[in-house]
C-alpha positions in Angstrom: -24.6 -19.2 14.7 -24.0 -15.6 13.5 -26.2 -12.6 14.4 -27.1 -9.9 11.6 -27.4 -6.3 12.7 -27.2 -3.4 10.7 -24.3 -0.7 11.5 -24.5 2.6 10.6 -20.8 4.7 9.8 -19.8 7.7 8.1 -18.5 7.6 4.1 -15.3 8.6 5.2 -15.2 6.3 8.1 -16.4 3.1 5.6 -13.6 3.9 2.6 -10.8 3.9 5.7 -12.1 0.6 6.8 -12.8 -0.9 3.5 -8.8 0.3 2.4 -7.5 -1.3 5.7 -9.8 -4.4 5.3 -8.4 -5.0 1.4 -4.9 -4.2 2.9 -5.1 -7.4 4.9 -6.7 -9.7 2.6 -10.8 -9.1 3.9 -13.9 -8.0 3.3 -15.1 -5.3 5.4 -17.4 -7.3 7.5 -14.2 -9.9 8.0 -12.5 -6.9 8.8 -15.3 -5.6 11.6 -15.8 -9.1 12.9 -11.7 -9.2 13.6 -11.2 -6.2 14.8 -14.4 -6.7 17.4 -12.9 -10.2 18.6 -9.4 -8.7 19.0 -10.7 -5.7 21.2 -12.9 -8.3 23.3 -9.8 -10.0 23.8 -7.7 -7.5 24.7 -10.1 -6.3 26.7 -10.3 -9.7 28.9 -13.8 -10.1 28.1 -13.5 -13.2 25.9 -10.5 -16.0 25.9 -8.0 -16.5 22.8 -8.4 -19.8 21.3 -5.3 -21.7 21.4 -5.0 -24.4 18.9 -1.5 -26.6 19.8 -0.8 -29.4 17.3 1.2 -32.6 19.1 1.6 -36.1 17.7 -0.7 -34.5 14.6 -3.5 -33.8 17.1 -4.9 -31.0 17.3 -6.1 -29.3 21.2 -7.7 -26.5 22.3 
């Protein structure tokens, strides 16, 4: 289930994130959403998923 919340940012800020979220293919919330999950990560506060395929099964 996903949460809504609303998220206030300057112009500037928004048209830099909405450049680098077209850059790579996203919308800007895809583009929040990754770039939250990556800092949780690298941050140790939330595992990486790691998906291994064997045999055509697929683990986590």
């Amino acid at each position: 289930m996903k949460k809504n919340f609303v998220l206030r940012i300057d112009e500037d800020m928004y048209k830099l994130l909405e450049k680098w979220a077209q850059d790579e293919f996203r919308s800007v919330n895809g583009q929040v959403e990754y770039l939250i999950h990556q800092a949780l990560v690298e941050t140790g506060r939330k595992c990486k998923k790691v998906t291994i395929k064997t045999d055509d099964k697929k683990t986590e």
